[in-house]
VEXDREN-2710 file (C-alpha; in Angstrom, 1 decimal):
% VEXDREN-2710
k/r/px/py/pz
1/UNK/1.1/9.6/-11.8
2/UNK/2.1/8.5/-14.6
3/UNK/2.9/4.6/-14.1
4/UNK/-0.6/4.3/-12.4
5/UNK/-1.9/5.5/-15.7
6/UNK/0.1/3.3/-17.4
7/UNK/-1.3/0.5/-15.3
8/UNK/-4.9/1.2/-15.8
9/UNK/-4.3/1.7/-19.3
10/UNK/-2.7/-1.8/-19.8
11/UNK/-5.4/-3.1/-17.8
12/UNK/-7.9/-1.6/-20.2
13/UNK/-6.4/-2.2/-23.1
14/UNK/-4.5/-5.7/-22.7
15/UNK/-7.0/-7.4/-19.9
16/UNK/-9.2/-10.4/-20.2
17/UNK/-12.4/-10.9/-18.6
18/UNK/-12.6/-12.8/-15.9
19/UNK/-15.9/-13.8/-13.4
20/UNK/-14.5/-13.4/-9.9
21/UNK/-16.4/-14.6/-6.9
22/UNK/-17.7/-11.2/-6.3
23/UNK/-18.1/-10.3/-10.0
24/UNK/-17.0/-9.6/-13.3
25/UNK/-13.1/-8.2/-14.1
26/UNK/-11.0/-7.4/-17.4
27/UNK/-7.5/-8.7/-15.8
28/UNK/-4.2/-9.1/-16.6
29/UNK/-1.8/-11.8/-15.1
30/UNK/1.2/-10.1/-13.6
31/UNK/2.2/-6.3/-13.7
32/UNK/4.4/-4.0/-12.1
33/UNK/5.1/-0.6/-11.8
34/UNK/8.0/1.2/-10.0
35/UNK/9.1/4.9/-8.8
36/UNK/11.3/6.5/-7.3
37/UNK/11.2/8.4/-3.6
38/UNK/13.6/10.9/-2.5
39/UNK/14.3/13.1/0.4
40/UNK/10.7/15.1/1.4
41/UNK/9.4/14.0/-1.6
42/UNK/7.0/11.4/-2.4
43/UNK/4.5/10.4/-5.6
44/UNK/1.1/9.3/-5.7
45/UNK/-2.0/9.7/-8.1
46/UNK/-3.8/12.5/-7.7
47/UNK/-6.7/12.6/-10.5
48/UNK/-9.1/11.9/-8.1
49/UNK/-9.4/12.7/-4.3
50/UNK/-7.8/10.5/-1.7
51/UNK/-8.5/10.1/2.0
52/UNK/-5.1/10.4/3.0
53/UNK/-5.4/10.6/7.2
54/UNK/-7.4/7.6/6.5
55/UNK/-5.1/5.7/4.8
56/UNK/-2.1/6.8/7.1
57/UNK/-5.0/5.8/9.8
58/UNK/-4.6/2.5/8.7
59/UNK/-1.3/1.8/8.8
60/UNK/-1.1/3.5/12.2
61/UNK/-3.5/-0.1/13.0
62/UNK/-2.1/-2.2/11.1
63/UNK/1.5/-1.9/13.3
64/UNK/-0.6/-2.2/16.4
65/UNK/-2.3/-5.5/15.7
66/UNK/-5.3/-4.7/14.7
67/UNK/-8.4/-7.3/15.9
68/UNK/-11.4/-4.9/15.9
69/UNK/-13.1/-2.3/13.6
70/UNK/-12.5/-0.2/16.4
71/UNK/-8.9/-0.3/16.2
72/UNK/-9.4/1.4/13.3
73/UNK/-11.9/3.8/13.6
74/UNK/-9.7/5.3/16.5
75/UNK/-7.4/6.5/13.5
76/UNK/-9.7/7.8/11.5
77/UNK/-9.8/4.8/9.0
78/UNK/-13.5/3.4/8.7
79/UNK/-13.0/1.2/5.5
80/UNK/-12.8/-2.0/7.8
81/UNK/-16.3/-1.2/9.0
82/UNK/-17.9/-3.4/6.2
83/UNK/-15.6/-6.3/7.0
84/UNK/-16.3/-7.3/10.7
85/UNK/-19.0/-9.8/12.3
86/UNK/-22.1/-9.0/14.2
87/UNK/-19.8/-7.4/17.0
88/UNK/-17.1/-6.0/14.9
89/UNK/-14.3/-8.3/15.6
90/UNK/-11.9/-8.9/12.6
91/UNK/-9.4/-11.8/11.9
92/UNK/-6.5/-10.7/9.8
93/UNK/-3.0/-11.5/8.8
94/UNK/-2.7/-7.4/8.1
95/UNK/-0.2/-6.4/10.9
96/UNK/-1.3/-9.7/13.1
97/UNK/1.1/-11.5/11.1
98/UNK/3.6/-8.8/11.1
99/UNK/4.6/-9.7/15.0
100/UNK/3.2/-13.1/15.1
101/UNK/6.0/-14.8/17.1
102/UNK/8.6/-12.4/15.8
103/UNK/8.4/-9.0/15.2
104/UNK/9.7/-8.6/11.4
105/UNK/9.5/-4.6/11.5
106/UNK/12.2/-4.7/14.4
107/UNK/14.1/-7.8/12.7
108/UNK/14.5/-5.7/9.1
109/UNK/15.4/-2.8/11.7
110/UNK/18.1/-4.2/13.5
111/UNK/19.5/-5.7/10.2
112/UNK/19.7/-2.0/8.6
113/UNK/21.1/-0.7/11.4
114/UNK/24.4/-2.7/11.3
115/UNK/26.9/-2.1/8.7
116/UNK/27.3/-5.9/8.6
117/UNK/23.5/-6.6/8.0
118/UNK/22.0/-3.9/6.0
119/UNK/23.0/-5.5/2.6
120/UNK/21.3/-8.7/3.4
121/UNK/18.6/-9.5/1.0
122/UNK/16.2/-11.6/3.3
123/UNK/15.0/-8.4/5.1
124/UNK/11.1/-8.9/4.7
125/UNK/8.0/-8.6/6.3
126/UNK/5.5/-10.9/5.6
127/UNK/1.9/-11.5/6.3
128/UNK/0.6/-14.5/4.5
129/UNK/-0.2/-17.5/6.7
130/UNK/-2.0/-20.2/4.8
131/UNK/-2.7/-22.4/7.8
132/UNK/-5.1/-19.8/8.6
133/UNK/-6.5/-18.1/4.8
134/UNK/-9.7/-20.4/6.1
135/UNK/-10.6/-18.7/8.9
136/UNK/-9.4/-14.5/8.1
137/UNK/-12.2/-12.0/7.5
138/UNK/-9.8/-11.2/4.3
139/UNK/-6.8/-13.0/2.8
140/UNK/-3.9/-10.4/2.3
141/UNK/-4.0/-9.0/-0.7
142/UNK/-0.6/-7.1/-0.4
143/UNK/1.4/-10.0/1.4
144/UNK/5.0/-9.4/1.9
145/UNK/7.4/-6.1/1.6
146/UNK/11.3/-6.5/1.1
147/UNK/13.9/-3.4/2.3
148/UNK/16.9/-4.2/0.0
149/UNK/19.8/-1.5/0.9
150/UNK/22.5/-0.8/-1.8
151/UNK/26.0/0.4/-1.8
152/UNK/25.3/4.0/-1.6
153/UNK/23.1/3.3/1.6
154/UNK/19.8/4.0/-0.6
155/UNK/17.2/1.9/0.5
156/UNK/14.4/0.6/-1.8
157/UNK/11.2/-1.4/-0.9
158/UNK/9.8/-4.0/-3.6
159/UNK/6.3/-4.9/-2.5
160/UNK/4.6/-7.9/-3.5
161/UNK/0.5/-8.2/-4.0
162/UNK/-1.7/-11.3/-5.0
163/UNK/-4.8/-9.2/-5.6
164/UNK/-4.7/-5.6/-6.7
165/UNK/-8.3/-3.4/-7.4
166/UNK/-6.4/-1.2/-9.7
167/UNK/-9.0/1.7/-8.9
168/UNK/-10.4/1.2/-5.6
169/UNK/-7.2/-0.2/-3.7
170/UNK/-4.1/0.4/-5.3
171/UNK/-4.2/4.1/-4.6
172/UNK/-4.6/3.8/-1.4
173/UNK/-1.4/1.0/-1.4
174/UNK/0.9/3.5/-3.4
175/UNK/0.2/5.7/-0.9
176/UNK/1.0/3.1/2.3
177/UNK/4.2/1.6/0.3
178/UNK/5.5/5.5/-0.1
179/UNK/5.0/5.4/3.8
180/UNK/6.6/2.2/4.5
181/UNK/9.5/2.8/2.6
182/UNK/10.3/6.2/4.0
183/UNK/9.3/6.1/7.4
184/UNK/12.0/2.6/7.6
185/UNK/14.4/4.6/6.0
186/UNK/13.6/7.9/8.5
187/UNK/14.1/5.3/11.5
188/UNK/17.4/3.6/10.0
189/UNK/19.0/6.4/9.1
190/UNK/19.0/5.5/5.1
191/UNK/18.2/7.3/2.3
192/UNK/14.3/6.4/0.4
193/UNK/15.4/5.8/-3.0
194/UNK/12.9/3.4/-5.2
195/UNK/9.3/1.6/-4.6
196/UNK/8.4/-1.7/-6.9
197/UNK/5.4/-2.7/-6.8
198/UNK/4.3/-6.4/-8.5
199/UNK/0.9/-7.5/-8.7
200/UNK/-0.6/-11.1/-9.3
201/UNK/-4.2/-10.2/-10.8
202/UNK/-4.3/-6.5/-11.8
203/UNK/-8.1/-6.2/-12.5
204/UNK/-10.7/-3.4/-12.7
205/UNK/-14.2/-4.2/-11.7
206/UNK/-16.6/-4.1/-15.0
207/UNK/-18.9/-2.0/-13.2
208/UNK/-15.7/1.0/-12.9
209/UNK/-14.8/0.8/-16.5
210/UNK/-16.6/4.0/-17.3
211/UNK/-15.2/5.8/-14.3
212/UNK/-11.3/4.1/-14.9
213/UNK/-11.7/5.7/-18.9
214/UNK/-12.1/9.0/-16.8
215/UNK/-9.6/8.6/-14.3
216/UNK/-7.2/7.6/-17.1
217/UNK/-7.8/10.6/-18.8
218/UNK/-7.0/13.3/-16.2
219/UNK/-3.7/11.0/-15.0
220/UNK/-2.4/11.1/-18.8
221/UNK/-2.8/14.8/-19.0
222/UNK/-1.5/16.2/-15.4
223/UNK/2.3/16.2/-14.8
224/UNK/3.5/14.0/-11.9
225/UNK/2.7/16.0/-9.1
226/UNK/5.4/15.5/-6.6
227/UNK/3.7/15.8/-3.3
228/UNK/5.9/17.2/-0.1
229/UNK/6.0/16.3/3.3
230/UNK/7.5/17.2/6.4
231/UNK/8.8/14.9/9.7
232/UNK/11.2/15.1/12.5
233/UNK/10.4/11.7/14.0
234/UNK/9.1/9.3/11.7
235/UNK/9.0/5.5/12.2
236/UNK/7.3/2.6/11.1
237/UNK/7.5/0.6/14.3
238/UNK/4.8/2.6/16.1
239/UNK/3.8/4.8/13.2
240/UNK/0.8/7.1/13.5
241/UNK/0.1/10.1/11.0
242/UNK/0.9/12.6/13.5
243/UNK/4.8/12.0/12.1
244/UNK/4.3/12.9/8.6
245/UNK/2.7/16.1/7.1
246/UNK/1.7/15.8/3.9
247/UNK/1.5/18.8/1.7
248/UNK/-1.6/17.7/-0.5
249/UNK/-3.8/19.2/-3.0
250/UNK/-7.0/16.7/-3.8
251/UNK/-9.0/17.1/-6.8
252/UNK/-12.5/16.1/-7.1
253/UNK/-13.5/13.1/-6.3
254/UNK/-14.2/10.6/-8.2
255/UNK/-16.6/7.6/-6.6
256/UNK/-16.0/4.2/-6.8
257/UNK/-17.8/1.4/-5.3
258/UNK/-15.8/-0.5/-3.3
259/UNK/-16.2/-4.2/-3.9
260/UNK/-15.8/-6.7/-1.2
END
């Protein structure tokens, strides 16, 4: 994909290093990158192996309020495991906050929906509650996720992160924002047209410096592999990832310590 490798090679290249409170970075302050989704079609990295049921497992939770590891682990999506207590409970703003008081995925539904509404360009969802950052297993680190619908009925998803793990994380979040845009779009009757994607701190962890040169590599010299997929009755509301089939090919994997 090639504006991941252009990510991780601005990173590389452009990024200072920073001491974090769980280690050592080379950041940079602000970056974007942006692509664009059509009709069964849909573009991700693919240098490296990625769990996809358990990444589509996740956002199957995350729509359900998720408050346990076990909410989870019921679709297939364990990362969460190292982030609970003693009994597994969690406390996040992930999909909590989605439905906190009102239900934002059915608010930017209604509003695409209606000729009237669609064009609007207050139709987010956001999960970042600062009254609460004190007391949440995790802050957000992607926060908030606008639906902006042009004249051609072509929607387009910019999504907004504060903290991105360029090699760990944001796979997994290109992945979940192809999802999100689409499966609104599927469920609105809207076309998927573009995903932006703007992060606060893009960083890479020192310690996966040798294994983002390699990464880097293999994205520069393979072709962007547009990955197919097939659904009759996809939706984001109550998403699970028996609505999507995706046609994927993974190549080895590469391992990456994940750093809390």
């Amino acid at each position: 994909m090639k504006v991941y490798a252009d990510l991780i090679r601005e990173v590389l290249h452009k990024g200072k290093k920073v001491k974090g409170r769980n280690g050592y970075t080379i950041q940079i302050a602000g970056a974007s990158i942006k692509w664009d989704v059509s009709d069964a079609v849909m573009l991700f990295p693919t240098a490296r192996k990625l769990y996809l049921y358990g990444i589509l497992g996740e956002l199957a939770a995350l729509v359900r309020q998720p408050n346990h590891i076990n909410d989870f682990k019921a679709w297939g999506c364990n990362y969460w495991d190292q982030f609970g207590d003693a009994n597994g409970n969690l406390n996040l703003d992930y999909g909590n906050a989605w439905k906190d008081g009102v239900d934002q995925i059915a608010r930017v539904k209604r509003a695409l929906l209606t000729k009237k509404n669609r064009y609007n360009r207050d139709l987010m969802i956001v999960g970042w509650r600062p009254n609460l950052i004190s007391k949440l297993t995790l802050p957000c680190c992607h926060f908030a996720y606008q639906y902006l619908c042009d004249s051609d009925d072509n929607l387009h998803l910019i999504w907004y992160q504060r903290s991105a793990d360029i090699m760990v994380g944001v796979p997994s979040d290109i992945v979940l924002a192809n999802v999100m845009l689409i499966a609104m779009a599927y469920e609105t009757n809207l076309f998927p047209d573009t995903v932006t994607m703007h992060f606060g701190s893009a960083h890479i962890y020192q310690k996966h410096l040798r294994s983002a040169e390699q990464v880097l590599l293999l994205e520069e010299n393979l072709p962007n592999e547009y990955t197919h997929y097939d659904t009759t009755s996809l939706r984001l509301s109550d998403f699970s990832p028996g609505m999507i089939d995706i046609h994927y090919t993974p190549r080895r994997p590469i391992k990456f310590e994940c750093v809390r």
